[in-house]
N, C-alpha and C positions, 0 to 999 in steps of 0.2 A: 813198949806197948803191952797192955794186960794182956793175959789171954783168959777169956771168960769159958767158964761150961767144963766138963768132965767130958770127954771123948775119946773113945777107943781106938788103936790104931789098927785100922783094915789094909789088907794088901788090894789091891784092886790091879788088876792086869788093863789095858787101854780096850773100855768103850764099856765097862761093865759099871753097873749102877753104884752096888757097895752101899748097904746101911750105912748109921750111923748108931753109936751105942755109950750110952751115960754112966759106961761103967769101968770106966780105962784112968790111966793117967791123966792130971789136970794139963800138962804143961806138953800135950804131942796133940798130933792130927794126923786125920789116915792118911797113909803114903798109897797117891797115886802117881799110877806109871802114863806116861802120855806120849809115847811114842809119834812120829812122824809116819804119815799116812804113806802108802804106797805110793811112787810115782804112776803117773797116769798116762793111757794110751797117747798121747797127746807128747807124751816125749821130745819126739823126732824134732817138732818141731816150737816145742815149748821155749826152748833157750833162744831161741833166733827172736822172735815174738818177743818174748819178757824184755832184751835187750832193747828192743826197737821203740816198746812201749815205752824205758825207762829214758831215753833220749827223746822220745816226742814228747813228755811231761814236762821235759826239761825245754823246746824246743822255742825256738825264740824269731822274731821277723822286725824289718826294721821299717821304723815309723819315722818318715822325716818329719825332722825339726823335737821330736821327740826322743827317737833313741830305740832300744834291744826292746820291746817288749812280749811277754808267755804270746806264743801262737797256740790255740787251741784245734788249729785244722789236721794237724800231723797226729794226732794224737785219738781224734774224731774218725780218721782213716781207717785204723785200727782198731778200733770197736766196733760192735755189730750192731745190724740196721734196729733192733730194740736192744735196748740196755737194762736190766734188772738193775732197782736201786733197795737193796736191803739197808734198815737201821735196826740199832738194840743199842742200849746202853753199857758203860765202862762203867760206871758209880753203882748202880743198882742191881744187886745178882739175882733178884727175881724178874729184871726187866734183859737178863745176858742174851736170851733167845731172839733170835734173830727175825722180824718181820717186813715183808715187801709189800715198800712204800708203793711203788709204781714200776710201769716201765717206759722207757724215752728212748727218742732218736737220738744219737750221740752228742752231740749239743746241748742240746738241753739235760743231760741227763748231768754235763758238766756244770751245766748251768745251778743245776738241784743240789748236784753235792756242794759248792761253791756255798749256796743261801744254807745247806745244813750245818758247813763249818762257821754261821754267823756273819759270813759274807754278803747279804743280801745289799743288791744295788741297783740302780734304776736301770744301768744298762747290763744287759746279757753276758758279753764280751768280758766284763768286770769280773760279773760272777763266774764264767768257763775260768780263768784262768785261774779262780782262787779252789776251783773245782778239778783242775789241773795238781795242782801239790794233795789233794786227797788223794788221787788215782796212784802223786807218786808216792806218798804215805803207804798205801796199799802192798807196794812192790818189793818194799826192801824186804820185807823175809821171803825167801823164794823157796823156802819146800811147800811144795807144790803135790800136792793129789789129793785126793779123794777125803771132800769134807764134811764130818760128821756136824757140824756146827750149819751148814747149806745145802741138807738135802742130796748128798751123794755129788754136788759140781764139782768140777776139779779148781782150786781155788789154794792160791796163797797161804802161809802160816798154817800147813795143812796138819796141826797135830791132833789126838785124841783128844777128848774131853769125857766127863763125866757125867755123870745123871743132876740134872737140869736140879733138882730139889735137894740131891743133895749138897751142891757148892751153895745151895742159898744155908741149908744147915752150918754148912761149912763158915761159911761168913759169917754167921749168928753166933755159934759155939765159936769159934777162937778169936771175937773180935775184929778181924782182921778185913778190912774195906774192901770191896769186889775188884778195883782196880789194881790192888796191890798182891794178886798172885801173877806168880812167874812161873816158867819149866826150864830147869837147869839143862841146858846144852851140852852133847860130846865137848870138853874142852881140853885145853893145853895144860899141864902140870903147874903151870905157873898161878893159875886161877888161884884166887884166893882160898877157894876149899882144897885144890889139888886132886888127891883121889879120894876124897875123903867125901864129897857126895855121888850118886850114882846119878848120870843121867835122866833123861825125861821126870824126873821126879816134880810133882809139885810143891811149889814153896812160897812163902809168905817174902817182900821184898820192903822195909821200912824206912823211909825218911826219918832220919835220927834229929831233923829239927834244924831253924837258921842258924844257928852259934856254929855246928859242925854242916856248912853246906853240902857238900862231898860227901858226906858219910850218913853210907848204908850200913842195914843190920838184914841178913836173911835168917829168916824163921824156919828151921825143918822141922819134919815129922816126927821125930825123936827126943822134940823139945829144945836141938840144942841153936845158938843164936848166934853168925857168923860174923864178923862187923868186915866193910872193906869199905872201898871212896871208887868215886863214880869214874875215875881215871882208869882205874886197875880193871884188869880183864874179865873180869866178873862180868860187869854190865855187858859185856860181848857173849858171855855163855848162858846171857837168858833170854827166855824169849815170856811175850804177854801170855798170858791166859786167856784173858779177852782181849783179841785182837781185830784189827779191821782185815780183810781179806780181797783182793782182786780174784777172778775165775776166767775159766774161759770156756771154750765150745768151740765144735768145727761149724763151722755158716756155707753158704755158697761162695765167699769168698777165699775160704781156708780158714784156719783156727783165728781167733776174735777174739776181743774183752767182750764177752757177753755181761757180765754182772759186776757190780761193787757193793761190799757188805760192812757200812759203814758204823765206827761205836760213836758214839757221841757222848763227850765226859759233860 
C-alpha cells in the first residue's frame, strides 16, 4: 500500500488530540498510545452479567417439527427496559463518531440491530435473532470501562482513542482505509513482532491481496512493515480501532445492557 503525505511522528499519550505536521518523514505516522480504560465501578458484577449475556445470544429453544432455533427472550431479560442504539461507520473516518439512533424496549431494539446488519424481514422474530449475533459481535472484547468513544458509559473494547479530526488526517495522509487500523495488545513472545512492537500502539493492518489469502502486512509508526498470516498470533494481539461496543448501567433491576454502539461497514 502507498503511503501518501509527509507526517511527522507525534508521541501522544491516551486521550490527547496531537497535531499533525508536514514536515516529518514520508514513510511514519504518529505513534499513538491507546491504553485500555480503567475498569468500572460495575466490577463486582460485570463478569457474571458479560457471561450470561454471552450465553443468552447464543441461547436457543425448540421449535417442533422445525428444530434448535436463536431465542431472543433470554437475552431481552438482560437488557434494560430502554436500550440506547448508537451507529457510526467502519469505512469512513469522518463519519467514526458515534451517533443515537433511538432508544427501544428490548425487543425491538434487537429487532433494529438485526434490520441495521441488512437483515430486514417481515417478521420481527427474524430480525431479533439476526440482532442477537450483533449483541454477541459486541461482546467478544471484554475490556470493559470507561468509554471515550460513548460519553463516559462503561462499554466494551474500552480503549483510548484519539482526536476525532485527527484520525481523519490520519487516514488522508498515510493512505491507509478507516477500517484498517488496529492497537497492538500485551502479547506472548511468540507474536509475530515479539518484543519488538510496544503495546497499545496504533497501527495500520493490510490485506496483502487474494493470491496470498492469509497474508497480512502491519504498518507501524516508524515506517517499518511486519508481514504475518491470519493463523499466527498476531491476529490475537489486535484489537479494532473502530470497533462496535456493548455498555452497561445499574437499572432497578441490577446492572443491564443499557446500550449497543453499533459500526456499520
Amino acid at each position: 500500500m502507498k503511503m501518501g503525505g509527509s507526517i511527522s511522528r507525534i508521541v501522544a499519550v491516551i486521550l490527547a488530540a496531537g497535531g499533525l505536521s508536514a514536515s516529518a518523514e514520508a514513510d511514519a505516522f504518529p505513534e499513538y498510545f491507546l491504553a485500555p480504560a480503567p475498569e468500572h465501578a460495575l466490577n463486582p458484577y460485570r463478569d457474571e452479567l458479560v457471561e450470561a449475556l454471552v450465553a443468552a445470544a447464543k441461547a436457543k429453544k425448540h421449535h417442533e417439527g422445525i428444530g434448535d432455533l436463536d431465542d431472543p427472550e433470554p437475552l431481552a431479560a438482560l437488557m434494560a427496559p430502554s436500550v440506547e442504539i448508537f451507529i457510526a461507520s467502519r469505512e469512513n473516518s469522518a463519519g467514526a463518531e458515534f451517533k443515537l439512533l433511538g432508544r427501544y424496549p428490548p425487543l425491538d431494539a434487537l429487532a433494529a440491530l438485526g434490520r441495521l446488519a441488512g437483515e430486514e424481514h417481515e417478521d420481527a422474530l427474524v430480525e431479533q435473532r439476526y440482532g442477537m449475533d450483533v449483541v454477541g459481535s459486541a461482546l467478544v472484547d471484554r475490556t470493559i470501562g470507561t468509554s471515550d468513544w460513548l460519553g463516559g458509559r462503561q462499554c466494551t473494547a474500552a480503549y483510548g482513542k484519539i482526536d476525532q479530526m485527527a484520525f481523519v488526517d490520519l487516514v488522508r495522509d498515510t493512505g491507509f482505509a478507516a477500517k484498517t487500523w488496529s492497537i497492538t495488545l500485551p502479547g506472548a513472545a511468540e507474536a509475530p513482532w515479539g518484543e519488538e512492537v510496544e503495546p497499545w500502539l496504533l497501527v495500520s493492518l493490510e490485506d496483502l491481496g487474494s493470491r496470498n489469502a492469509s497474508l497480512w502486512a502491519l504498518h507501524l509508526p516508524d515506517g517499518r512493515v511486519l508481514e504475518f498470516r491470519s493463523h499466527d498470533l498476531g491476529f490475537q494481539r489486535l484489537a479494532p480501532y473502530l470497533a462496535s461496543h456493548a455498555c452497561f448501567g445499574m437499572t432497578a433491576d441490577g446492572v443491564r445492557l443499557t446500550a449497543i454502539a453499533m459500526r456499520l461497514d
